[in-house]
N, C-alpha and C positions, 0 to 999 in steps of 0.2 A: 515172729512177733514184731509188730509195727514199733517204733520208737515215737507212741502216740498213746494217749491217755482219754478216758471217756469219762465225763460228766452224768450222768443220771440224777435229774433232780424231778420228786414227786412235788408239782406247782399247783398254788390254789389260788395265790395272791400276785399282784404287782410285786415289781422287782424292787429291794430297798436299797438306797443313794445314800452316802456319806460323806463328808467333806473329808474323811482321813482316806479315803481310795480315788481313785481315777473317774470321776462320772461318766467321762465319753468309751472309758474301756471296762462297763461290769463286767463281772466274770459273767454274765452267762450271753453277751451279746456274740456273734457274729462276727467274728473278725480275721482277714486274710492273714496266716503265718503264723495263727498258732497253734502250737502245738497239742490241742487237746477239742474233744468234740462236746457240745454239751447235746443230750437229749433230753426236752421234758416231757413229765409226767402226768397231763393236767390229771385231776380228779375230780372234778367239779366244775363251773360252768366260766369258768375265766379265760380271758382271751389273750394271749403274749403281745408283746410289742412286734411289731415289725423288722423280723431282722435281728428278733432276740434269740433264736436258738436255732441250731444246726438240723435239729426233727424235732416233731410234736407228735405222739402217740397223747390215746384217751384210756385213762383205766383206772376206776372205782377202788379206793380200798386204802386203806392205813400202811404207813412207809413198809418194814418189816414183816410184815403178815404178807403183803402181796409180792413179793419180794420175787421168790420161787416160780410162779404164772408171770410177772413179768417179764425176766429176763429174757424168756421163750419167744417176746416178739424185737429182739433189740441183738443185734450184732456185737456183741460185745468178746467175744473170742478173741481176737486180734489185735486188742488193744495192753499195752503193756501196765498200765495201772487205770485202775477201773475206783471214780468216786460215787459215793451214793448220800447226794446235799439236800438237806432242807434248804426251801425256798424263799425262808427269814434270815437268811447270811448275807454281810457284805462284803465282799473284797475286790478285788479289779484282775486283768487278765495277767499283769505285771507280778503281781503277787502269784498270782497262780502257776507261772510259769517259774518260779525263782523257786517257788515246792518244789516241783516236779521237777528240777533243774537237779536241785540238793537228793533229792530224793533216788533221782537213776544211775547219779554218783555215786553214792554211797549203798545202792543196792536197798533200800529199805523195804521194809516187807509191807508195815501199814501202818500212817500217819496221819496229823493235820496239821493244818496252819495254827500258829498260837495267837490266843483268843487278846482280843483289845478290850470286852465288854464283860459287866458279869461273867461271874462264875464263880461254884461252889470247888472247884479241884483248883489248888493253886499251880502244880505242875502246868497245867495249860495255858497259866499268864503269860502275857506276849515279855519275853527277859531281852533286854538289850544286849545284855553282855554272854548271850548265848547265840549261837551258829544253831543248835539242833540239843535238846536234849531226849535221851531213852527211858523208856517209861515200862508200867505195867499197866497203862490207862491211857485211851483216846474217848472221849464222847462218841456216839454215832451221829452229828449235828452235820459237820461235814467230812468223813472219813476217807478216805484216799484206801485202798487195797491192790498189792502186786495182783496180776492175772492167778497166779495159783493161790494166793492166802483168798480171793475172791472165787476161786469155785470151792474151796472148803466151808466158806461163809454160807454161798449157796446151801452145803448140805448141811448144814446150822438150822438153817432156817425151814428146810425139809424136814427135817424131826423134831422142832421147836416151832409155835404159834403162838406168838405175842397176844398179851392184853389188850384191852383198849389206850392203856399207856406206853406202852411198848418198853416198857422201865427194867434194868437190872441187866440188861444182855452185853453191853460196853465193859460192864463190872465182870464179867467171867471170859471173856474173848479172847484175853491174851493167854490164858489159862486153858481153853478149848484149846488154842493154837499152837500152845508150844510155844511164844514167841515172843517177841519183846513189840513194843509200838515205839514211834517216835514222836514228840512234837518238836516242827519247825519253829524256830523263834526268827530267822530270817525272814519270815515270811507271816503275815499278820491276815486275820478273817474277826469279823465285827459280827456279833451274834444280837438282831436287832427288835427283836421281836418275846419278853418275857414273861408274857401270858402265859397260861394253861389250858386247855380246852378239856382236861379231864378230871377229874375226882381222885386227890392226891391221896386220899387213904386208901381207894383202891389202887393206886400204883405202887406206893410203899406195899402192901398188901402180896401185889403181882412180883414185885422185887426178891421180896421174903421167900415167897412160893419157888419163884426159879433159883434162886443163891443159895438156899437151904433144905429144898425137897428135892426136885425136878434135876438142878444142873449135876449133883454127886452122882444120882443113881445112874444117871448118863453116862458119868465120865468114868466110872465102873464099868458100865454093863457093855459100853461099848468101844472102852479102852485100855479097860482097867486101869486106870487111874486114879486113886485117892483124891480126889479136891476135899479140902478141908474150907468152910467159909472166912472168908478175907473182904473186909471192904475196907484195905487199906490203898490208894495209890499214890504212887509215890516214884522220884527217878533217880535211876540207878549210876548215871553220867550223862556227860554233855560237851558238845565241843564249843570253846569259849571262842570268842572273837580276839584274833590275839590285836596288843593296841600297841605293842612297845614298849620297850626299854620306860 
């Protein structure tokens, strides 16, 4: 296993800029020495910048739902943590690497940056006075996964086929997995983009269906497992930035 991390972002649009990250280093440019590859995804008829990404594959279809067919053309084996980013995020290469830094230290199984922009989970507020806290909760907005918590993911999404929302699957994952998530607070990603392009009743709707029909009789029938529904998250500890005396 490479000590090297793989980006996969499904892209439709231009790359978003902030004055709280690096402009000349986005995360998804092209840069000698670091540690991580990005691949996009176009899906639609949009063209990358010059020198914005490591490969460009073409292929149709919604983040999660094509998830399983994708993989199949993208070398990802050999990479020791494997992200799978929307292409409304902003952070710089600086940040990304001080993730991934914290991250192969301390072993983590699957993470993200903590958020600087909206958001409905407070756990994933960007805390200053935090190094990393453990959670029962990451978004799938920008997710980080070890090589092995990412081919369990894989078989997630083989027996599971998202809505047109793709809603409620972040809410049961640590639960499929057995595992805890982390959010990095060292390390900060700007979620720029808070639109919807779909019909929120049917996503609450799609939510309801997988957290209360769909994910128990799964986690029975092919693990025996109890899940009881929970849409609580919340964290469990955190390592604080020590400041002194």
């Amino acid at each position: 296993m490479s000590n090297k991390a793989l980006i996969i972002t499904p892209t439709g649009c231009a790359p978003f800029f902030d004055d709280e990250f690096d402009k000349e280093n986005h995360w998804t440019f092209r840069k000698p020495g670091r540690s991580y590859d990005v691949v996009s995804v176009i899906f639609n008829d949009h063209v990358p910048l010059p020198g914005q990404f490591d490969d460009v594959i073409h292929h149709k279809g919604r983040k999660w739902a094509m998830l399983p067919r994708l993989v199949h053309t993208i070398p990802w084996q050999d990479y020791d943590y494997i992200g799978y980013w929307d292409d409304d995020y902003c952070t710089d290469i600086q940040s990304v690497e001080l993730a991934l830094k914290i991250a192969r230290e301390t072993d983590m199984r699957m993470f993200q940056q903590s958020l600087t922009s909206w958001t409905v989970y407070p756990i994933l507020t960007h805390n200053p006075n935090y190094i990393w806290s453990e959670t029962n909760f990451i978004e799938l907005g920008v997710p980080f996964f070890r090589n092995d918590i990412f081919r369990k993911i894989l078989r997630f999404f083989q027996d599971y086929t998202p809505g047109e929302a793709e809603w409620g699957m972040d809410k049961v994952m640590c639960f499929y997995l057995q595992q805890s998530a982390h959010v990095i607070h060292a390390s900060k990603v700007k979620h720029m983009r808070r639109e919807s392009y779909y019909d929120k009743t049917k996503a609450f709707a799609e939510m309801d269906y997988l957290m209360k029909d769909w994910f128990p009789k799964y986690m029975k029938e092919k693990f025996n497992l109890d899940y009881e529904y929970s849409d609580n998250q919340v964290a469990f500890r955190a390592a604080q930035i020590y400041k002194g005396e």
